[in-house]
TIRO-868711 format. One record per residue (C-alpha): residue number from 0; residue in one letter; x, y, z negated. Coordinates in steps of 0.02 Angstrom, whole numbers. Last residue first. Example, Ala and Ser with C-alpha at 12.3 -4.5 7.8 and 13.67 -1.06 7.14 Angstrom:
! residues 2
SITE seq type     xx     yy     zz
SITE   1    s    684    -53   -357
SITE   0    a    615   -225   -390
This chain:
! residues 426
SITE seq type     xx     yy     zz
SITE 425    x   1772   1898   6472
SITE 424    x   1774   1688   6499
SITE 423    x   1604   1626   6555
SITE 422    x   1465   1540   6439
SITE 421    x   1509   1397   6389
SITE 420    x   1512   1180   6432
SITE 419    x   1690   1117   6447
SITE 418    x   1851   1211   6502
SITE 417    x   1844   1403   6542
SITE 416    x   1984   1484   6644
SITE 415    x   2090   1642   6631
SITE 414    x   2257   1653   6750
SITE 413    x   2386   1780   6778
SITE 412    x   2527   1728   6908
SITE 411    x   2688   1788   6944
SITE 410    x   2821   1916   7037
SITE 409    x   2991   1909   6983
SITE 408    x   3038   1827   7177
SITE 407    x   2979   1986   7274
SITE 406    x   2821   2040   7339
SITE 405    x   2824   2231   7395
SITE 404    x   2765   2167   7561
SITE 403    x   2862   2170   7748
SITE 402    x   2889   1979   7726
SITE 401    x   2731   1937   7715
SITE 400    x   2690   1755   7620
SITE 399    x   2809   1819   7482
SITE 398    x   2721   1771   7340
SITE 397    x   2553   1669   7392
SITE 396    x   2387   1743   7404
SITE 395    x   2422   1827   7581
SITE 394    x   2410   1678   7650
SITE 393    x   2359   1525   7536
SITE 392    x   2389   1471   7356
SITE 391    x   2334   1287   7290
SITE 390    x   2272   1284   7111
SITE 389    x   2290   1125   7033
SITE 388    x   2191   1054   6861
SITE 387    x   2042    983   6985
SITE 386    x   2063   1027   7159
SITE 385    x   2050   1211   7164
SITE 384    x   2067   1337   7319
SITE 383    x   2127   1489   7333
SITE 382    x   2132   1646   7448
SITE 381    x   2210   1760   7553
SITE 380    x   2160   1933   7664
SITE 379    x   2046   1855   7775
SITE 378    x   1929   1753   7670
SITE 377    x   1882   1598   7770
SITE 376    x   1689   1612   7833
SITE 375    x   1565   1485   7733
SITE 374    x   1611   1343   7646
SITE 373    x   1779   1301   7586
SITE 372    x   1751   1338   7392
SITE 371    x   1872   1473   7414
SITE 370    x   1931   1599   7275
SITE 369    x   1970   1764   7310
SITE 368    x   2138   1844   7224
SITE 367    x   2123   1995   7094
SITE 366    x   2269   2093   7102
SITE 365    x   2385   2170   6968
SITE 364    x   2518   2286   6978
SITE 363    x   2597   2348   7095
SITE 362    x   2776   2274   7032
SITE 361    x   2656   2127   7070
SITE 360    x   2546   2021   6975
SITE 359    x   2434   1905   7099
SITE 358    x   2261   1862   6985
SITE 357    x   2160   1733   6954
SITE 356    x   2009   1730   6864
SITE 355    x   1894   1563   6838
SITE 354    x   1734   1548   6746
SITE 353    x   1674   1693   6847
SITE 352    x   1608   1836   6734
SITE 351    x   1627   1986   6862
SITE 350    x   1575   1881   6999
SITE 349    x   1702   1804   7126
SITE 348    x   1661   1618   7059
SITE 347    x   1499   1623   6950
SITE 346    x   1542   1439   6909
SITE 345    x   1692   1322   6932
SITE 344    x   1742   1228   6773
SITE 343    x   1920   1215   6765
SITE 342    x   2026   1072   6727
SITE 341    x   2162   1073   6607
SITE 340    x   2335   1143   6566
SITE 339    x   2339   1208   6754
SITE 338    x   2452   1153   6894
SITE 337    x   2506   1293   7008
SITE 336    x   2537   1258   7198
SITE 335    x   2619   1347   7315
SITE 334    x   2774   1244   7346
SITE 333    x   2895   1278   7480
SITE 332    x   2950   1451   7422
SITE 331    x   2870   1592   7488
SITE 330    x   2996   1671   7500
SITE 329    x   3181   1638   7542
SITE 328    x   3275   1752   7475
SITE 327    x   3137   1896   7407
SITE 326    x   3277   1983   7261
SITE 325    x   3225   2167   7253
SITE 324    x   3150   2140   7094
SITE 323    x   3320   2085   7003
SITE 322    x   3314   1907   6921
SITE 321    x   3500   1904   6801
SITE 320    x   3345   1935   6691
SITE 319    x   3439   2020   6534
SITE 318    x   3412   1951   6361
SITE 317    x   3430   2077   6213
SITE 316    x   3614   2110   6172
SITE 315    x   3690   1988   5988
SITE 314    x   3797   2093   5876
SITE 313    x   3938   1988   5782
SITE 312    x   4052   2135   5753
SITE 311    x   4220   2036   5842
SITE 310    x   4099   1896   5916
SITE 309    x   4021   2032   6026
SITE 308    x   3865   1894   6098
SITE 307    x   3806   1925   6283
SITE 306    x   3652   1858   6335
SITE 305    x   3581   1836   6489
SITE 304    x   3423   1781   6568
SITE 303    x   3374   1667   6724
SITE 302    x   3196   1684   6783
SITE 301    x   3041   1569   6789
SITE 300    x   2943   1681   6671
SITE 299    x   2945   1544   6555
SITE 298    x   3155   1584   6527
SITE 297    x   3305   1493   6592
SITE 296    x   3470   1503   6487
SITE 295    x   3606   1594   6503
SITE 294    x   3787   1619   6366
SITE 293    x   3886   1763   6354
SITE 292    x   4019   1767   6257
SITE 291    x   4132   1952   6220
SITE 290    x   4295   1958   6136
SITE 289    x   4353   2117   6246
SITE 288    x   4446   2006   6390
SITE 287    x   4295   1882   6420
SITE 286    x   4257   1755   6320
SITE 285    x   4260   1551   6393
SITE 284    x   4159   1431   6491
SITE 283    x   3995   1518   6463
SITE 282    x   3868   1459   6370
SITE 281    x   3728   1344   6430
SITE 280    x   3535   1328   6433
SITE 279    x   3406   1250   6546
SITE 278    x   3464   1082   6533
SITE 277    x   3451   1030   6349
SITE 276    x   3261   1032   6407
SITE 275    x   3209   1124   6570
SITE 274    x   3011   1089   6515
SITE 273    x   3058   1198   6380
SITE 272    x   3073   1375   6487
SITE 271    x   3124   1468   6326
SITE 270    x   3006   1636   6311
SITE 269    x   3029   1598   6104
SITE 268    x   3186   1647   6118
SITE 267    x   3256   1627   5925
SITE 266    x   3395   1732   5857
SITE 265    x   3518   1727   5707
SITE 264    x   3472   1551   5658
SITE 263    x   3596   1500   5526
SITE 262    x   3719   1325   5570
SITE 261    x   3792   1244   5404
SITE 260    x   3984   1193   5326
SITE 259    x   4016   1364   5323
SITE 258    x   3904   1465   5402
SITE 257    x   3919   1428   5591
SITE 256    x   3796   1546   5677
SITE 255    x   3619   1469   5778
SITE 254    x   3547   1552   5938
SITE 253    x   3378   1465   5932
SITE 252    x   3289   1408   6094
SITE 251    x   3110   1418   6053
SITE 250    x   2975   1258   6086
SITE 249    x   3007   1157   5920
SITE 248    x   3190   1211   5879
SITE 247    x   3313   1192   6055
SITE 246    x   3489   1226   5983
SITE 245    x   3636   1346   6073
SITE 244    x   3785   1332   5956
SITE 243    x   3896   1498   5905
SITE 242    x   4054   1498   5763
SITE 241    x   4171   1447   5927
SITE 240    x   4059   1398   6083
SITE 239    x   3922   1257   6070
SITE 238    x   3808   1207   6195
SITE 237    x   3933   1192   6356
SITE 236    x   3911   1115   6526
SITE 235    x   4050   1087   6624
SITE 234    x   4070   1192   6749
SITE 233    x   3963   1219   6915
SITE 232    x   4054   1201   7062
SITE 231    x   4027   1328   7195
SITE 230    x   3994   1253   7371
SITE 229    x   3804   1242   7392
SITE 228    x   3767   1439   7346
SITE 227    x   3604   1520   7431
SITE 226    x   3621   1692   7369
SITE 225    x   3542   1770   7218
SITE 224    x   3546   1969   7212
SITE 223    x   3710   2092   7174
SITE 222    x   3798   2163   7045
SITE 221    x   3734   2076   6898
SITE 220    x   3871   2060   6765
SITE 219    x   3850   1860   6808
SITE 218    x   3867   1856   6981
SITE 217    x   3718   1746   7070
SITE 216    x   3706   1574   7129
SITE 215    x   3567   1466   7200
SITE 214    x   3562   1270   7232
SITE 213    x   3438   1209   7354
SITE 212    x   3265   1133   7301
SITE 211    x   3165   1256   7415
SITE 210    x   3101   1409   7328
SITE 209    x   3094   1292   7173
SITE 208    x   3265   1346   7115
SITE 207    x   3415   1245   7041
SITE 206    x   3548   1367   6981
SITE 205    x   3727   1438   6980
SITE 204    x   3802   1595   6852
SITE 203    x   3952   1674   6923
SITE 202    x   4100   1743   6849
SITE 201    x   4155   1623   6720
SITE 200    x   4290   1581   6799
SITE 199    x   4250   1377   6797
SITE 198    x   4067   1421   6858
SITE 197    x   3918   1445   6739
SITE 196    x   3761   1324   6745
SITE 195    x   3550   1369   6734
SITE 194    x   3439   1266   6739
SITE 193    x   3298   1353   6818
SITE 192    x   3248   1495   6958
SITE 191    x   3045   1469   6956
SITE 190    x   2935   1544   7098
SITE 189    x   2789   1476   7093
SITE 188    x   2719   1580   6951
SITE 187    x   2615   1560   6804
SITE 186    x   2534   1664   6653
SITE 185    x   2404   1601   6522
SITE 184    x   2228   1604   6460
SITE 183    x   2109   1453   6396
SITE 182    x   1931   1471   6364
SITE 181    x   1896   1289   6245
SITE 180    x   1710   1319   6183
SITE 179    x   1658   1282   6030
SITE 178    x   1468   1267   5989
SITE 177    x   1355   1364   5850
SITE 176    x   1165   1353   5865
SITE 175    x   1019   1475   5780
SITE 174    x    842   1374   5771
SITE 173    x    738   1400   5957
SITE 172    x    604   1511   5902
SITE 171    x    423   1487   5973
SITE 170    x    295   1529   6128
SITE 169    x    355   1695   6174
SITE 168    x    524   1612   6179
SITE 167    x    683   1633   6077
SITE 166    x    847   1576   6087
SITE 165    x    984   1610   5949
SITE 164    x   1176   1589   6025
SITE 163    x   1336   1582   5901
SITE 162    x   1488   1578   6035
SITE 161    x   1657   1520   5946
SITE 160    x   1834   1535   6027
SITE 159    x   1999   1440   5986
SITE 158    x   2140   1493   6081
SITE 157    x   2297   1391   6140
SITE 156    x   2391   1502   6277
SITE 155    x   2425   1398   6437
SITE 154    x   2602   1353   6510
SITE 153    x   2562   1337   6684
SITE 152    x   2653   1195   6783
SITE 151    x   2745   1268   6957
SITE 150    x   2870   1119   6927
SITE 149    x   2899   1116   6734
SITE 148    x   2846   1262   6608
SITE 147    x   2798   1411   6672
SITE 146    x   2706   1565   6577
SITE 145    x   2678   1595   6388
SITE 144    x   2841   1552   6306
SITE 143    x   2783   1461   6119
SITE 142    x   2602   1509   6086
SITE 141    x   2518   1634   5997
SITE 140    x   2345   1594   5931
SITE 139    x   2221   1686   5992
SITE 138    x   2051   1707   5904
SITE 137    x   1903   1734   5971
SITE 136    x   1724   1781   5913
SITE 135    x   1557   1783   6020
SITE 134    x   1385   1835   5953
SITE 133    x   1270   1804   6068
SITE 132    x   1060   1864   6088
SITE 131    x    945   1778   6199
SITE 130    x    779   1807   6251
SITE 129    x    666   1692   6366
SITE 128    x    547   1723   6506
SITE 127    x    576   1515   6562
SITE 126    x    711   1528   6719
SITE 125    x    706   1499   6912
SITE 124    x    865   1555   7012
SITE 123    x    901   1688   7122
SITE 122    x    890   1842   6998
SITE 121    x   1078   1848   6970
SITE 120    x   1172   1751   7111
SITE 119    x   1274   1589   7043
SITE 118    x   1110   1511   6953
SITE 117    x   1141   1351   7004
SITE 116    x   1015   1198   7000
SITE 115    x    842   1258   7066
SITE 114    x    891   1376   7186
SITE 113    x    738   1503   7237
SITE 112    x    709   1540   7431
SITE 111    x    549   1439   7432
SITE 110    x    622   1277   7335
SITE 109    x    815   1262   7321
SITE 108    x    940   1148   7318
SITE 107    x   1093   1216   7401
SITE 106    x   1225   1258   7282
SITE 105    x   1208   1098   7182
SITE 104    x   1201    977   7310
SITE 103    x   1326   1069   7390
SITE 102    x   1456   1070   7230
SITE 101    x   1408    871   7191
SITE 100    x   1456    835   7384
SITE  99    x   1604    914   7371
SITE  98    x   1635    830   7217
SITE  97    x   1613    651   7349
SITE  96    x   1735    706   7464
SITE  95    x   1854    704   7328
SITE  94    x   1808    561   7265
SITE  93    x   1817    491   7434
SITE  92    x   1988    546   7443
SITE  91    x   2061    468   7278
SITE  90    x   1999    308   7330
SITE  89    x   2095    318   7493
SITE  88    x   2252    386   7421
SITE  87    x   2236    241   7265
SITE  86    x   2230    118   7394
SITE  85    x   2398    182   7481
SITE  84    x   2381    262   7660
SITE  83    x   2514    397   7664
SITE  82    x   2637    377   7535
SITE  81    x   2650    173   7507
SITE  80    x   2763    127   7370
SITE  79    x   2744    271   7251
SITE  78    x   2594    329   7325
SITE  77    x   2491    166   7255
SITE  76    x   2456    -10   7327
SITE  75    x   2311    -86   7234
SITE  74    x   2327   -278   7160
SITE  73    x   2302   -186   6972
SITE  72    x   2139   -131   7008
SITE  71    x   2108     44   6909
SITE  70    x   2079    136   7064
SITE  69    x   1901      2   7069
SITE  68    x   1841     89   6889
SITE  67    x   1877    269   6956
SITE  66    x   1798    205   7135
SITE  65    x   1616    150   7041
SITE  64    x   1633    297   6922
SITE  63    x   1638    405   7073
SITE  62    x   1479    322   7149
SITE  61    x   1387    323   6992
SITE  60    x   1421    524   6996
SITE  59    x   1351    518   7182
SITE  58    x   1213    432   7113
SITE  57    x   1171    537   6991
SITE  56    x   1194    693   7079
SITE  55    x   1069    630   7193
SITE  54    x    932    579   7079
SITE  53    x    974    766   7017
SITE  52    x    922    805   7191
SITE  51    x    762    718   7206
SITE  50    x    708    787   7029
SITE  49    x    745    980   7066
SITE  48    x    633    938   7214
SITE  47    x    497    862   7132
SITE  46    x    494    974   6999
SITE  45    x    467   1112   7136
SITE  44    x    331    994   7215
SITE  43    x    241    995   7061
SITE  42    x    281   1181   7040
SITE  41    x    151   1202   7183
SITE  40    x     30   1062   7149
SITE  39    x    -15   1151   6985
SITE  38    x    -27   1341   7087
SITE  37    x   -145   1242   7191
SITE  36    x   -254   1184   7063
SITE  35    x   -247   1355   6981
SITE  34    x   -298   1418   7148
SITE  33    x   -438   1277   7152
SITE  32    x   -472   1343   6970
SITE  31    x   -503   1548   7024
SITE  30    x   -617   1506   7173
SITE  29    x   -725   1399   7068
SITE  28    x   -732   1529   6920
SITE  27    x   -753   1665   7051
SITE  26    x   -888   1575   7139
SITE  25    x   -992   1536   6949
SITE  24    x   -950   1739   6925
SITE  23    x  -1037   1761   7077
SITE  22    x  -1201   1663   7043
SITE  21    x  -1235   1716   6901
SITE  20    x  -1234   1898   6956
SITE  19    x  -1350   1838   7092
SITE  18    x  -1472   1761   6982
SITE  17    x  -1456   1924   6874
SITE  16    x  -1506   2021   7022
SITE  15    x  -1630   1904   7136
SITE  14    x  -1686   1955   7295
SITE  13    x  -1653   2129   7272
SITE  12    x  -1463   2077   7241
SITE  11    x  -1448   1986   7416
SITE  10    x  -1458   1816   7473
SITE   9    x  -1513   1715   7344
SITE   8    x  -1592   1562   7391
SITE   7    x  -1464   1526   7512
SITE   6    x  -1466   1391   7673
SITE   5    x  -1395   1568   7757
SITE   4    x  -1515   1563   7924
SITE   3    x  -1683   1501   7809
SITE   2    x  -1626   1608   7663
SITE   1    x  -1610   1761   7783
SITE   0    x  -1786   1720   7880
């Protein structure tokens, strides 16, 4: 009666034992490849996914090689002559729109939870059971002034830096490979007090500053903090004083004494703000009582220095920031945007080995500043946000944004950032 209801032969053990153990393991082999079926299908539509969204990428790429290539039309009207709705705006907008795209494409795909093109949160992403082991070198090479150089431009330190990687699998080994990687490190501020210029007495030292364009002054012993000075009238200016000549030599300012018929370098400034040129450096019209010339110049860190020169024993003082700490006149300035060397890659952002660090340096110390991608809830206590090579400061981020804060006009910048393909900058 139990075969007849079941359609079975064998319906229980005393039926049949070894045709039932047959039987079974026939079931479980069935059971065990439509799962392996499944499982097949499974990452099928995974690869499927991954594959839809790199199709994509691609085209959004295509896209922004499309406008690059139509920017380059010669009959388009650019910001020069039209400011707010030249060709070269418009294009320049959509391809902006359009690496937003690229960053949410990326940040978002995902299959079941897992995300299939970013691996920004450890654990979240979907990897081969691999082994790695690195072997990273770096050398820094110093470089001439390492902080500001033009309008809120960061100088950046040149490094070269070599990761060795071997990868292994269970399967086979992956032969050793060596790559260069650019990391780049460097100090910035947007505050920079610049080109310096002494008044016909000699008593007060006037400059440009990026606070607001306006023209600054402040005493030259150093009694009292920058003021806003349009009236004094800056002297002639003056590169060569008695036996003493100010020279630039590569990217130092050199403090050269007449020998005879030649000029000897008796000191070299290596924290000379270049981008000011023959501008950023001038003696003073004339000694003072005791024999002494001074002469200022602007340095990287975008602050004025002194030096004073005792022509009678011919000792030269170490430069003194005419700068002080408590100076916060008119902060923040205007601009609040750095310009980096190069262009960032954005990964890991936040995380202990982000691809880009910033940090606020106060007489605090410093402070790591949250980077914005623009998704997602603001960060309340400032942030940043990149657009290519520029760095744009907001709130609490930027120097002086509260006026009851320690933040004063000598505060900068510190900055470490990977270019190119590599692992992240430590």
């Amino acid at each position: 009666m139990g075969k007849l209801s079941s359609g079975k032969r064998i319906t229980s053990a005393a039926v049949d034992a070894s045709g039932l153990a047959i039987s079974e393991k026939l079931r479980a082999l069935q059971r065990g490849s439509r799962q392996a079926l499944q499982n097949v299908q499974d990452a099928q539509s995974l690869v499927q996914t991954a594959d839809a969204a790199m199709q994509e990428l691609t085209d959004v790429v295509q896209r922004i090689r499309e406008l690059t290539i139509q920017a380059m039309n010669g009959t388009n009207t650019d910001v020069q002559s039209d400011p707010n709705s030249a060709d070269t705006l418009i294009v320049q907008n959509e391809i902006d729109e359009l690496k937003k795209n690229l960053r949410d494409i990326v940040h978002n795909t995902e299959f079941n939870t897992h995300k299939l093109l970013t691996n920004t949160v450890s654990g979240e992403y979907v990897f081969a059971d691999r082994y790695v082991t690195v072997d990273r070198s770096a050398l820094t090479v110093p470089a001439g002034g390492n902080a500001v150089s033009g309008s809120n431009t960061a100088k950046i330190e040149p490094s070269s830096y070599t990761k060795q990687a071997k990868v292994g699998s269970n399967s086979r080994i992956v032969e050793e490979v060596t790559a260069s990687y650019p990391p780049a490190s460097g100090k910035a501020t947007t505050v920079m007090d610049q080109m310096p210029r002494w008044s016909a007495d000699g008593e007060t030292i006037v400059f440009q500053s990026t606070r607001d364009g306006q023209q600054y002054s402040v005493p030259a012993d150093g009694s009292a903090d920058p003021r806003i000075d349009a009236d004094t009238v800056a002297a002639d200016t003056r590169k060569e004083a008695g036996d003493y000549r100010l020279e630039m030599f590569n990217s130092s300012l050199q403090l050269q004494k007449r020998s005879g018929s030649d000029w000897t370098a008796v000191r070299s400034y290596s924290n000379y703000n270049t981008a000011d040129g023959l501008h950023g450096y001038n003696f003073a019209p004339s000694a003072d009582s005791e024999g002494k010339l001074s002469f200022a110049f602007s340095d990287s860190d975008g602050n004025i220095s002194k030096v004073v020169i005792n022509t009678q024993n011919g000792s030269v003082s170490a430069p003194v920031s005419m700068i002080p700490n408590t100076d916060k006149l008119n902060l923040p300035p205007v601009n609040n945007t750095v310009s980096l060397g190069g262009t960032p890659d954005l990964y890991r952002m936040n995380e202990v080995d982000a691809s880009l660090v910033l940090h606020k340096v106060t007489d605090s110390g410093p402070q790591q500043l949250t980077y914005w991608d623009g998704t997602g809830t603001r960060p309340e206590n400032g942030y940043y946000t990149v657009n290519g090579s520029q760095i744009t400061l907001h709130e609490h981020a930027k120097i002086g944004f509260d006026p009851n804060s320690e933040d004063d006009a000598q505060d900068y910048y510190t900055f470490q950032f990977i270019r190119g393909s590599g692992a992240a900058f430590h």
